[in-house]
C-alpha positions, 0 to 999 in steps of 0.5 A: 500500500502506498504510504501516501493517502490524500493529504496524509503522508502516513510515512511520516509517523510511527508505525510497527508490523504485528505478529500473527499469534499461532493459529492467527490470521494470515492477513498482515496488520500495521498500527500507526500513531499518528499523534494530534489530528486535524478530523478532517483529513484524517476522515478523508484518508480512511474513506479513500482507503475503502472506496479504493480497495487493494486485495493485498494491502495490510489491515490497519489501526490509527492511533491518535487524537482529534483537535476539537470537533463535534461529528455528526453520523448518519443517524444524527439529528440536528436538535441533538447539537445544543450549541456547538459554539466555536467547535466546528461540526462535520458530517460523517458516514458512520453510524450513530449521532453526535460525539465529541472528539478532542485532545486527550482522547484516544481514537482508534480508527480500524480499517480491516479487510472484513470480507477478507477475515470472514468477520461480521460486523458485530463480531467486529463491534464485539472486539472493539467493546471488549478491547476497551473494557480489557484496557480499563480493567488493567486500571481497576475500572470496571466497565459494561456495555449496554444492550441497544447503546453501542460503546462502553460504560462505567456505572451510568456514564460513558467512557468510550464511543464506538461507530463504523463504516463498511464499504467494498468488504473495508471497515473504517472509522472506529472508537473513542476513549476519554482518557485526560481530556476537557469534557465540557464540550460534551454538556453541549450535545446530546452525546450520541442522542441521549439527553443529558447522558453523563460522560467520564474519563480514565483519569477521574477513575484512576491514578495518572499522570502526563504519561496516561493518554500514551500508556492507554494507548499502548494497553488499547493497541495490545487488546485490539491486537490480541483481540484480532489475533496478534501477539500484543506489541507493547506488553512484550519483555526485551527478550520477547521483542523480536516476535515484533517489528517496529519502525520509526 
């Protein structure tokens, strides 16, 4: 696949090529941090991606965060947008309604070749869902789904987002998880349709630190990874390194 993708130069950032654990998928997979992002053309790039299908271009994860920005999917309802005053507002083709995304929130954007998997699209959700509440479990939160409401939640409020997007056997979008972040945004919307629905974060429920955006991220990466059927990346010992390549 070219490194190239729009106005996203991919080979710019860091990325590493997982391992396949044993019986594990033939398809190869690459996971970039892409660090603070514009939404837009970050959006642009995957949705390119899908409408242009290579049968032999790798699976691949994003890692990063968004400067500010409500996104507005395919189900959304403008009476949702209370007052989105200086943040701007982007409609999307994902599922879902409104969220908010902004720095000091991880986003995992996953663009895997389902059809090439034999993977459904619930099965996929499925992953996603239990990646996150793997990753909060390891500092001690513990999380839930909820029937009919996609994403993932602590007692009442949510803690993470989750919409996708499948075209030509492609997924894109993916998830988002407030770990250290400003939540005020959130107070003027109807997060994800729902009235006055409370929002959390990994750092109101959990010691931190500067450091804590980068270290969930790493705990995401291997919980998504081992969830798809990879060795975990970041968890590996020195001497366990070498199942893993890392460029950059």
């Amino acid at each position: 696949m070219s490194s190239w993708c729009c106005s996203l130069h991919l080979s710019d950032y860091k990325w590493f090529a997982a391992q396949a654990a044993e019986s594990g998928p033939s398809a190869a997979l690459v996971v970039r941090r892409l660090g603070l992002q514009d939404y837009e053309p970050i959006f642009k790039s995957m949705r390119y991606l899908a409408e242009h299908p290579q049968p032999d271009r790798s699976d691949e994860i994003w890692l990063l965060s968004h400067k500010p920005v409500y996104t507005q999917g395919q189900a959304g309802k403008p009476e949702h947008i209370l007052n989105s005053g200086d943040i701007p507002v982007v409609e999307v083709d994902r599922g879902g309604q409104i969220t908010y995304h902004g720095p000091g929130q991880l986003v995992a954007y996953l663009l895997i070749n389902v059809r090439r998997r034999k993977m459904g699209v619930r099965s996929l959700v499925d992953l996603i869902e239990q990646a996150i509440i793997k990753t909060l479990s390891d500092y001690e939160i513990e999380a839930a789904t909820r029937p009919g409401a996609p994403g993932v939640y602590v007692n009442d409020a949510k803690i993470a987002a989750l919409g996708l997007r499948i075209k030509n056997g492609w997924t894109y979008h993916g998830l988002s998880l407030n770990v250290n972040m400003d939540l005020s945004p959130f107070s003027n919307i109807n997060p994800c349709g729902f009235e006055k629905l409370p929002i959390t974060q990994v750092a109101d429920l959990a010691p931190g630190g500067k450091q804590l955006l980068q270290l969930v991220s790493r705990k995401l990466a291997d919980a998504l990874l081992q969830g798809l059927g990879y060795y975990p990346h970041y968890g590996l010992s020195a001497s366990e390194g070498s199942r893993a390549t890392q460029f950059g």
